[in-house]
C-alpha positions as CSV (number, residue, x, y, z in Angstrom):
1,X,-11.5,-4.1,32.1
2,X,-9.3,-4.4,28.6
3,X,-6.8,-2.3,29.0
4,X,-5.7,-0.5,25.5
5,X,-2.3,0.5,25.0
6,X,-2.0,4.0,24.2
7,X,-0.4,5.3,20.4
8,X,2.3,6.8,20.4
9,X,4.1,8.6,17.3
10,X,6.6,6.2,15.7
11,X,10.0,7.1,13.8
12,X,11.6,4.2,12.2
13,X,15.6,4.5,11.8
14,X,16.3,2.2,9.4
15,X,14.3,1.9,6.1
16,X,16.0,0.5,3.3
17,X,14.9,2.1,-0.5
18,X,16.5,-0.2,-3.0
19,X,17.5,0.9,-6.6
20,X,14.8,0.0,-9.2
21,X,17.3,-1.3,-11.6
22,X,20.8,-1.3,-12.3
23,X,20.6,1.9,-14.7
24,X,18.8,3.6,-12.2
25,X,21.7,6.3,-11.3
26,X,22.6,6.6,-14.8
27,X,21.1,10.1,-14.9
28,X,23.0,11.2,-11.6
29,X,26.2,10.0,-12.9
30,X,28.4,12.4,-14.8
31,X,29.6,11.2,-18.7
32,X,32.7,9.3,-17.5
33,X,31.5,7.5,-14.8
34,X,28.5,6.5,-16.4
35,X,30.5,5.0,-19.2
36,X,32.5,2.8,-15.9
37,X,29.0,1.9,-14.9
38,X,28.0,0.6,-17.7
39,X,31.3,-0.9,-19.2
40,X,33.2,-1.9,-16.0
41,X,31.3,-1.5,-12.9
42,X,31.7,-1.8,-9.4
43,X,34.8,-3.7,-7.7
44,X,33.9,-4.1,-3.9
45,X,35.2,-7.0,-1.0
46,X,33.6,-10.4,-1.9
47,X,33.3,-11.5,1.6
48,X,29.6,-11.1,3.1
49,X,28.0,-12.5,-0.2
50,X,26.5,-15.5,2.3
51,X,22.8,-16.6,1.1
52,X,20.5,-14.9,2.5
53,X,17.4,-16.9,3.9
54,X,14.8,-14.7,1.7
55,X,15.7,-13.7,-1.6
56,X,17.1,-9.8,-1.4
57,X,17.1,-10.2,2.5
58,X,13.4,-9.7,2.0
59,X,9.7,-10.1,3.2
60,X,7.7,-12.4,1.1
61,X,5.2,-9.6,1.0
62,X,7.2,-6.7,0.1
63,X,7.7,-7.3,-3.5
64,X,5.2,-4.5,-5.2
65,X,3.0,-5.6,-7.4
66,X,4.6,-3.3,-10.0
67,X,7.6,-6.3,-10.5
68,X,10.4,-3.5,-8.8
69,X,12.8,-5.1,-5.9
70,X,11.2,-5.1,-2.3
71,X,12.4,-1.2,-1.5
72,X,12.3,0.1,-4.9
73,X,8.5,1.2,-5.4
74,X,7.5,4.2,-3.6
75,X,3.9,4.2,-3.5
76,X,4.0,0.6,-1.8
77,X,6.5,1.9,0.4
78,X,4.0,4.1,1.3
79,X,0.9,2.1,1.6
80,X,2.9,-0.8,3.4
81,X,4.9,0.8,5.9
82,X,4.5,4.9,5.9
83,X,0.8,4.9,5.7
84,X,-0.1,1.4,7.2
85,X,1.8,2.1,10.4
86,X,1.3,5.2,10.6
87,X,5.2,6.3,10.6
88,X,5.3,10.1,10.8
89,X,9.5,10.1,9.9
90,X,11.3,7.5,8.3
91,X,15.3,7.2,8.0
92,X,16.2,6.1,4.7
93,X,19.6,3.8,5.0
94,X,20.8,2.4,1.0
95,X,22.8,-0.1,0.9
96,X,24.2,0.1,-3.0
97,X,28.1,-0.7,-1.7
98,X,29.2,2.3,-3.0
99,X,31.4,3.2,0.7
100,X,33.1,-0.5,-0.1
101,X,34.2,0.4,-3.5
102,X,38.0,-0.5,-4.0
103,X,38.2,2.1,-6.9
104,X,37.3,4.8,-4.5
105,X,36.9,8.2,-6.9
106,X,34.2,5.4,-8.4
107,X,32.9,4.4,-5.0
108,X,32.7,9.1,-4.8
109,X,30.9,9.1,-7.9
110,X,28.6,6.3,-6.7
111,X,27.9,8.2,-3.3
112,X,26.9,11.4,-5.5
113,X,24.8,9.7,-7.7
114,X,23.0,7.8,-4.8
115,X,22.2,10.8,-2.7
116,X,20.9,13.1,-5.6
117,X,18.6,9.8,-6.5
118,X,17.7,9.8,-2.7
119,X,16.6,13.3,-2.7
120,X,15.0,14.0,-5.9
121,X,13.4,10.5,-6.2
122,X,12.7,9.6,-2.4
123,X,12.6,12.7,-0.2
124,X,10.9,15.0,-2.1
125,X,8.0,13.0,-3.0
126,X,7.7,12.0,0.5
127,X,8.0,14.5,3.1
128,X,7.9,11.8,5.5
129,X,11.1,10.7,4.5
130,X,14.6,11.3,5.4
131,X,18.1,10.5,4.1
132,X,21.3,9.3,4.7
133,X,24.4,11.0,3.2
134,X,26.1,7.9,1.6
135,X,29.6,8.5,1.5
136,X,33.1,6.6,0.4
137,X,34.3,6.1,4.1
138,X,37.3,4.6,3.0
139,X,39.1,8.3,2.0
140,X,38.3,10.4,4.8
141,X,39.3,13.4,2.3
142,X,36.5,11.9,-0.7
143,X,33.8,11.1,2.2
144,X,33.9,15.0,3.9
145,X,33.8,15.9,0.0
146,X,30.7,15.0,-0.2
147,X,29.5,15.7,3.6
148,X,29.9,19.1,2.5
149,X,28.5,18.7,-0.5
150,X,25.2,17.7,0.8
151,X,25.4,18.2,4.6
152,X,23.2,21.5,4.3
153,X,20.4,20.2,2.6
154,X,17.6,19.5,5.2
155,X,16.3,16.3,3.3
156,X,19.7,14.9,4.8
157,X,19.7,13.5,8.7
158,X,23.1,11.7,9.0
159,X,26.2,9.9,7.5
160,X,26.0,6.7,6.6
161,X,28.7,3.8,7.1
162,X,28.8,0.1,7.3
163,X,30.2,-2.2,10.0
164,X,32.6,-3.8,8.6
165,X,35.0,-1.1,7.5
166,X,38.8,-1.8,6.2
167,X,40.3,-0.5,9.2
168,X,38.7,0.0,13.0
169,X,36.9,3.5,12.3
170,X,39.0,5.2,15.6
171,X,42.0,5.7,12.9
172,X,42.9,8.9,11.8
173,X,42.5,8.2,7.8
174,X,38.8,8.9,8.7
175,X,38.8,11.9,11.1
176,X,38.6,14.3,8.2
177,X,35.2,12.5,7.4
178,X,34.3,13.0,11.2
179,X,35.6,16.8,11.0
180,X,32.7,17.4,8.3
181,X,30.2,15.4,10.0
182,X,30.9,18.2,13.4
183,X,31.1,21.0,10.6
184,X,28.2,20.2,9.2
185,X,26.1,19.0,12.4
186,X,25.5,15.4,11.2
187,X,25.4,12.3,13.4
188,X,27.0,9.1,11.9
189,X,24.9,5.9,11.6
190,X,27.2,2.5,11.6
191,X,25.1,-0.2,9.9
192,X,25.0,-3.6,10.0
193,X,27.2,-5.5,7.0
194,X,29.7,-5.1,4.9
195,X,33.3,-7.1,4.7
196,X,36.0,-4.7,4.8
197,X,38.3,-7.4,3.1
198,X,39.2,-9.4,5.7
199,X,37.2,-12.8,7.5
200,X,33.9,-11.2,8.7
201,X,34.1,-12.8,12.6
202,X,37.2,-12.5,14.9
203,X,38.2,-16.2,14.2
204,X,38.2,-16.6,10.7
205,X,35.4,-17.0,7.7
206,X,32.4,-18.9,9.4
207,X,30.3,-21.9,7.3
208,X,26.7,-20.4,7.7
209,X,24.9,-17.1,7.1
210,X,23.7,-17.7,10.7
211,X,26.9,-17.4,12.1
212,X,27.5,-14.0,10.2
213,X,24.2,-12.8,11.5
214,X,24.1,-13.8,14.8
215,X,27.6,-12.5,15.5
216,X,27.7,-9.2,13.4
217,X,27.7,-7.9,17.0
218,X,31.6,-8.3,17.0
219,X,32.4,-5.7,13.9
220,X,30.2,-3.1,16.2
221,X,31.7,-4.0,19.3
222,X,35.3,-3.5,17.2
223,X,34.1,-0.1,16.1
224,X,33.3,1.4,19.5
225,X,36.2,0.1,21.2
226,X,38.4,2.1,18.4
227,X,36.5,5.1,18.7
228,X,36.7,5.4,22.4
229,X,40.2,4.4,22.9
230,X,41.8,6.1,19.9
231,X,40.4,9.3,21.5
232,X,37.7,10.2,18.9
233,X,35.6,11.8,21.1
234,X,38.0,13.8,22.9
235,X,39.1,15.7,19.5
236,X,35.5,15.8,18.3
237,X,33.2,16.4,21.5
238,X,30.1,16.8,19.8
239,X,30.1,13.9,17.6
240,X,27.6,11.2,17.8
241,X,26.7,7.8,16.3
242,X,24.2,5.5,15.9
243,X,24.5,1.9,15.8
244,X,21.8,0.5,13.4
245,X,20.9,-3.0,13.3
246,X,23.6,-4.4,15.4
247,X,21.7,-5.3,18.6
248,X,22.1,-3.6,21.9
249,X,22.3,-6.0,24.9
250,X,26.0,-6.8,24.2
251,X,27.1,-3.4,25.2
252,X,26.2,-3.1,29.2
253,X,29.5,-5.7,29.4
254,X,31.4,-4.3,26.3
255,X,31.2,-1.1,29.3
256,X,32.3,-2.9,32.1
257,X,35.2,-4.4,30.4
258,X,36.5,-1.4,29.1
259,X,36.2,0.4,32.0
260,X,38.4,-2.3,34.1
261,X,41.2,-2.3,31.1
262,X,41.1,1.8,31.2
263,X,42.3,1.5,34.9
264,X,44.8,-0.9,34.2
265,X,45.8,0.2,31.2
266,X,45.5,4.0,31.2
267,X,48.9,4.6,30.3
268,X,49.1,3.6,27.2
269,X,45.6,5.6,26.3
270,X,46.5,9.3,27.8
271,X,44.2,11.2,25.6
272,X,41.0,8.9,27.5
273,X,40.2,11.6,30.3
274,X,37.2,9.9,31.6
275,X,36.1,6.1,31.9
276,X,35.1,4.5,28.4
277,X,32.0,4.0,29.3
278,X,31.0,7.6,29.8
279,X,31.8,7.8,26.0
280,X,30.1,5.8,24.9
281,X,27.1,6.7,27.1
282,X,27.0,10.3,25.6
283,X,28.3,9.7,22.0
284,X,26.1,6.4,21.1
285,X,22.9,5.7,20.3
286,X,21.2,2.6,19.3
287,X,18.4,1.5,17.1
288,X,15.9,-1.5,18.2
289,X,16.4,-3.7,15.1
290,X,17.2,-6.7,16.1
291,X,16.0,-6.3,19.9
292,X,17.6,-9.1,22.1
293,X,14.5,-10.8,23.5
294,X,15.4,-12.0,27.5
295,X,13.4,-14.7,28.9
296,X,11.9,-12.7,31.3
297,X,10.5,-8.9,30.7
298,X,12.3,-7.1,34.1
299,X,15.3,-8.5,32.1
300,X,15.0,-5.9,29.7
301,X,13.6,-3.1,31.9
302,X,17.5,-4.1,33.6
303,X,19.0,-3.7,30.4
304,X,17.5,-0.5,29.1
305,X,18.6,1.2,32.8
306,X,22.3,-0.8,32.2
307,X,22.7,1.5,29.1
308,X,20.7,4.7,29.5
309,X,19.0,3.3,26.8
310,X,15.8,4.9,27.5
311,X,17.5,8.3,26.2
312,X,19.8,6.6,23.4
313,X,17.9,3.7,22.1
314,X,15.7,4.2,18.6
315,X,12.8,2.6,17.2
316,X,13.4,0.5,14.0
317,X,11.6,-1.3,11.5
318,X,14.2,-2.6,8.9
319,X,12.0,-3.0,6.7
320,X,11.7,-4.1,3.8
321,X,13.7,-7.0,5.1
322,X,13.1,-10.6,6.6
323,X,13.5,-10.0,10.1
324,X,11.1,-6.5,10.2
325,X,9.8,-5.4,13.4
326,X,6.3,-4.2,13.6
327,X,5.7,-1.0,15.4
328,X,3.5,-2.6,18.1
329,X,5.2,-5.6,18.7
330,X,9.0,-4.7,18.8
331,X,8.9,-4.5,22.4
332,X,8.4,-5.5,25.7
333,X,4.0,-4.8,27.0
334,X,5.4,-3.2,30.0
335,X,7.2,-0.2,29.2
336,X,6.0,2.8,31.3
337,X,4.3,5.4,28.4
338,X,7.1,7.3,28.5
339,X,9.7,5.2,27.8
340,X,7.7,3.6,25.2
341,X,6.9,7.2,23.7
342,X,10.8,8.2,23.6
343,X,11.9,5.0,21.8
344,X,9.5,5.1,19.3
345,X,9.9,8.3,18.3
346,X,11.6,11.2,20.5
347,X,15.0,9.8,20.4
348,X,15.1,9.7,17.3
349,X,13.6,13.0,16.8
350,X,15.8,15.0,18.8
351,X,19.2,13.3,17.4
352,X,17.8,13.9,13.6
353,X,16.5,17.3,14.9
354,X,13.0,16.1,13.1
């Protein structure tokens, strides 16, 4: 007999809208900063500008017919991903650059701009869709600004930052941004990218775009060891992040490593109370674009028990990018139902409270 497998609701985590062109946010901009648009513009790090193996990072197929960039065009949004997969929530994650701004009250009035556009233009035209409260990460005071700003408004789900900050996100220049985020009940999504103004790997600038892909896994793996050990979560206790688009199978070891340096080493970390890895067990969650594919399928069953993944981990497309993951082929045939059912959707739903 064919056995069918059965459907389960799916929530992607991670759908990228795209601006439709580059006067798009004119109308969201107030008088003087629309005159900087215009006249100067942005001023950001130049360092993850490596080519991209599709145009715009995207699927051949996900350029609307309408001529907009692949994210840009609503009602093919909608036809190609909400309505042909059947997606009942999406998480809308922009990636304008606007957190990476060097002229940070521009890089504010940016973040404004970008999350009016997302609500009046994106979420309320499609109640299927959720956003992310872009914010300038790099002035803790200017990013909880604008947490509180929009924080209440239901349309909003989380706060949005990229990898690759200018400093390891544990410092204290950005706990007033984590203060809002607790105030206003928000979790905080990392994504993949960014350059933060220095080389992008932990041994310098690398030749190919390969490299920078393959090993974005270091500037997450940066990021959690500064949150754990600068004692993040011990000052904000109910603060949680998800790691989007930055793998997942590196952090079983990341764990075990940490947890041998906290015994060694607890000294010099007195405000660590418990072992690192019970952090990051109950403060992390994870999204499943890109899933690490191992050789043999127990492999990942191993994996998913390793990190208590099967509470934590999040189903993702990425669309409208190159490397999308279809909803019934992101992972592994021989997931019991329930596991399958709580990483396509009720993770995600009960950390976005959807």
């Amino acid at each position: 007999m064919k056995r069918t497998r059965e459907k389960v609701p799916v929530i992607d985590s991670d759908i990228h809208n795209n601006l439709p062109s580059g006067d798009a946010l004119a109308p969201y901009l107030s008088d003087r900063w629309r005159k900087h648009h215009e006249t100067i513009g942005g001023r950001g790090h130049s360092g993850g500008s490596y080519p991209r193996a599709m145009p715009n990072a995207a699927r051949h197929d996900s350029w609307p017919p309408s001529g907009l960039p692949p994210g840009a065009d609503l009602p093919f949004m909608q036809e190609q991903l909400l309505d042909a997969w059947d997606i009942e929530y999406g998480i809308l994650n922009p990636l304008m650059g606007a957190g990476g701004q060097l002229n940070l009250e521009y890089g504010a009035a940016l973040a404004r701009a970008l999350n009016d556009w997302q609500i009046e233009e994106w979420v309320k035209p499609e109640p299927r869709l959720r956003a992310s409260v872009v914010v300038p990460y790099e002035d803790g005071e200017l990013a909880a600004q604008e947490i509180d700003r929009r924080g209440g408004d239901s349309g909003f789900v989380q706060v949005l930052l990229i990898a690759r900050t200018a400093e390891p996100l544990g410092r204290r220049k950005y706990w007033k941004m984590y203060e809002a985020a607790v105030r206003n009940d928000l979790p905080i999504g990392i994504h993949f990218g960014g350059s933060g103004g220095y080389p992008i790997s932990g041994a310098g600038w690398p030749s190919y775009y390969i490299e920078d892909h393959g090993g974005m896994p270091q500037a997450f793996q940066a990021q959690v060891i500064s949150l754990v050990c600068e004692g993040v979560f011990e000052h904000f206790p109910t603060l949680k992040f998800a790691l989007i688009e930055g793998g997942f199978a590196w952090l079983p070891p990341l764990m075990w490593r940490l947890d041998q340096s906290w015994k060694k080493l607890r000294e010099e970390v007195p405000d660590l109370k418990r072992l690192p890895s019970e952090y990051i067990r109950e403060h992390f969650w994870l999204s499943s674009q890109p899933v690490e594919e191992p050789p043999k399928r127990e492999y990942f069953d191993l994996l998913l028990e390793q990190l208590n993944a099967r509470e934590k981990l999040m189903f993702a497309t990425d669309y409208p990018h190159w490397d999308f993951d279809a909803p019934d082929r992101a992972l592994p045939t021989n997931l019991a139902p329930d596991v399958r059912r709580r990483i396509m959707a009720d993770n995600a739903r009960e950390l976005y409270r959807l």
